[in-house]
N, C-alpha and C positions, 0 to 999 in steps of 0.2 A: 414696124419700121426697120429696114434693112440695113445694116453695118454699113458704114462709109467704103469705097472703093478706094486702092490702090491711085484711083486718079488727084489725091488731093498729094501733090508734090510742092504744095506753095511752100513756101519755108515758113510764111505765119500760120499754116493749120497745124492745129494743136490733136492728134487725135487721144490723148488725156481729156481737157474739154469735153469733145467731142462725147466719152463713153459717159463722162458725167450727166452730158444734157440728155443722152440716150434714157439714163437712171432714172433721172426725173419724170422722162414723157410715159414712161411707163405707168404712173402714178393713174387714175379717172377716178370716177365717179363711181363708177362700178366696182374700182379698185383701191379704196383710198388706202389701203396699208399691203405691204406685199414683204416677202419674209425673201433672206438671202439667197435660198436655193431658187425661187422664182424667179428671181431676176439674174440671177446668174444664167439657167436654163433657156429665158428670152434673149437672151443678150449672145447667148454662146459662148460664155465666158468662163473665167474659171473662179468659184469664190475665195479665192483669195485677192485675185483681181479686183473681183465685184466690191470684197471688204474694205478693200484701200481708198477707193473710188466713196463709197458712202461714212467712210472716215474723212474723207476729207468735207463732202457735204454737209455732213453734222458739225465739224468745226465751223463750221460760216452759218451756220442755221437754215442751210435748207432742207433737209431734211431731219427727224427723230425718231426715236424710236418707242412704239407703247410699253411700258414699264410691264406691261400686263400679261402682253405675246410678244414682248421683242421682236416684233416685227416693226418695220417701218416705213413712216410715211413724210408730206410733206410738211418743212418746220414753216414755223415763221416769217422766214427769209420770203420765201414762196409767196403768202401773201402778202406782205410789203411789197415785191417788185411788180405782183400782176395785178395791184391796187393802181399801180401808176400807169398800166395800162389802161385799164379796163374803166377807171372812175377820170380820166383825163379828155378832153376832146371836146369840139363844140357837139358832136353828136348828142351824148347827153346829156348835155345842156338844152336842147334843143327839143329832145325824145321827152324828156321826162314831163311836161305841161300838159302833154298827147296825151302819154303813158296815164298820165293820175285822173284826166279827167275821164277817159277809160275804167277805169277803176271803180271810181265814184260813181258812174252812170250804171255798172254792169256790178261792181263787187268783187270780180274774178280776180287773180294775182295775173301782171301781165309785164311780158318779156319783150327784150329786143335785142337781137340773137343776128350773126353773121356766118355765112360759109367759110370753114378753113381748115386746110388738111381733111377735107371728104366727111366733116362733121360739121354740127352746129352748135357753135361758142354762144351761149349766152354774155351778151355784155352788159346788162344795166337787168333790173327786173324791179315793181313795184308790186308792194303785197296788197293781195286782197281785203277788202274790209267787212264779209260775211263771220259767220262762228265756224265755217270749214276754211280752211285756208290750205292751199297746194301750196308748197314753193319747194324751187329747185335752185341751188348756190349756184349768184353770178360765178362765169367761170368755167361751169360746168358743158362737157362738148358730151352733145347726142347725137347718136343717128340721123341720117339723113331720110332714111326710106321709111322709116316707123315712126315717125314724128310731124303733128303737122308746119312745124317751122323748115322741116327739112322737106317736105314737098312744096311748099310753097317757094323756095330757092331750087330745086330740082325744077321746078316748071318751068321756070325762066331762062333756064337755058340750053343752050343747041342740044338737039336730042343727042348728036352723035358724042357730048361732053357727057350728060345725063348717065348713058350708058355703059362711059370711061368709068366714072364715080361711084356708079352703082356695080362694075366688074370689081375694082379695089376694091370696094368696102364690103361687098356683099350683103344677100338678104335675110340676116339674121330672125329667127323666129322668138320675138321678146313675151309675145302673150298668144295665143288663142286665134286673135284677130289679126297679128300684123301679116302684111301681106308677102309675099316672100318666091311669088309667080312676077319675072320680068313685066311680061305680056300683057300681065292685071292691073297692076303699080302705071305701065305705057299709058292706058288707057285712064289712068284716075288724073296722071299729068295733064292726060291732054283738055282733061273737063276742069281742072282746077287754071289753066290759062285760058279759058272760055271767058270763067265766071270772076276768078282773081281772087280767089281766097281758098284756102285748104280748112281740110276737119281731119280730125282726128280722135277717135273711138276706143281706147283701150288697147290700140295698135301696140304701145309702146310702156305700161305701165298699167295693170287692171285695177279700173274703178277710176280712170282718172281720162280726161278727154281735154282737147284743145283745139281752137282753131288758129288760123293766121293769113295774113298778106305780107306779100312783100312789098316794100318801099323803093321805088326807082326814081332817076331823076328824071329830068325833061327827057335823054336821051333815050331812055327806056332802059337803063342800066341798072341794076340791083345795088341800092345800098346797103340796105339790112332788111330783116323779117322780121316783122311786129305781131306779138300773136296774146293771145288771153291763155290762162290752162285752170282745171276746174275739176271734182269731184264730179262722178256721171250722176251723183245721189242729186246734183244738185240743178241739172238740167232734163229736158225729157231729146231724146232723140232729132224730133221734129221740130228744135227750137235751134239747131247746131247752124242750120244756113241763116236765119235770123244776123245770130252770133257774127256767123263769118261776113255776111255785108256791114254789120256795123264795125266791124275789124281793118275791113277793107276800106271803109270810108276813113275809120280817124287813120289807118295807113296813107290814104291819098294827103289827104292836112299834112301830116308829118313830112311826107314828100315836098309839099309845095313852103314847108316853112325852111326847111334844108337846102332849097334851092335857092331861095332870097338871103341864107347866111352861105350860101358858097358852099356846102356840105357835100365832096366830090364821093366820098367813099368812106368806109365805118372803122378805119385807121385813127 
């Protein structure tokens, strides 16, 4: 994420604020603890800068530090204010009856996940009821290209957006399998808005597989992406389209119950 420009002259932008919320976005999943000099080094900053800025964070509790590596990550604060996002809304209120009987009928742990900032935000997730159990903390933003909730939102939209998304974020190589050729990815889009549901095969985490659909409304417009995720131990290859039409269908349900409670968008 690139430093604010010289364009914010309002007199209410704060660029204090500003380097704080930088501090935090730095935080994923991939990275949940990160020590002074790395963020000073992302940031461009100087650590003594960086220090003032994550003193003040830790006074309010949004971030901490591991007593263990002093390094730091997000406090308490963190989850408190993105609880009131993320557990808020008729969406999940709505998702979650889908979601469980999903669950119940398959076993699998299953998500429902939105595009935002060129990833994909899980927002609600129920766990699976087998003796293997995947899960990944609501919250957590993945890949677009290497995951199948993020091809499933990549398919839906205008190719020339597609390829805007996939230039910023690029095509990282997370296992063996993910794909990482434009050309090859073009063409898996274009089979996954054929059929309307996506797979995913160790693209994005080895030994671990998922499928998904998105959820549009009448208009054809993406609300969110509904998807199951699973040990590959725990499926055989040639059961993965199975998987994805039954994904697809309690995705259509979910659609048409979202439409009768007014459910414009996954806000």
């Amino acid at each position: 994420m690139p430093l604010p420009t010289p364009t914010e002259h309002r007199p209410e932008f704060s660029l204090s604020v500003s380097r704080a919320l930088q501090i935090l976005s730095r935080f994923s999943h991939e990275q949940p603890e990160l020590g002074l000099s790395e963020i000073s080094r992302s940031l461009s900053l100087s650590k003594a800068s960086v220090s003032r800025f994550l003193q003040a964070l830790e006074m309010h509790g949004f971030v901490d530090q591991n007593p263990d590596s002093r390094r730091y990550r997000p406090g308490p604060e963190t989850a408190r204010i993105g609880s009131l996002y993320l557990a808020g809304g008729l969406l999940k209120q709505v998702a979650l009856p889908v979601m469980k009987a999903l669950v119940g009928r398959l076993g699998f742990t299953s998500y429902l996940s939105t595009f935002k900032d060129d990833r994909m935000l899980i927002l609600v997730s129920v766990e699976g009821t087998g003796p293997i159990k995947y899960s990944i903390p609501v919250g957590t933003a993945l890949p677009a290209h290497s995951t199948a909730t993020g091809k499933a939102a990549l398919a839906l939209m205008d190719e020339k957006d597609a390829k805007a998304v996939l230039k910023r974020a690029g095509l990282a190589a997370h296992t063996k399998h993910t794909i990482t050729q434009a050309g090859e990815l073009s063409r898996q889009l274009a089979e996954i808005r054929k059929r309307g549901y996506s797979l995913n095969w160790e693209e994005y985490t080895p030994g671990v597989a998922s499928v998904a659909a998105p959820v549009v409304n009448a208009k054809g417009r993406p609300l969110c992406v509904l998807s199951l995720g699973f040990a590959t131990s725990q499926v055989r290859q040639d059961q993965m389209h199975a998987l994805g039409r039954q994904v697809k269908a309690a995705a259509e349900d979910l659609a048409t119950r979202l439409e009768k409670e007014g459910v414009r968008d996954a806000g």
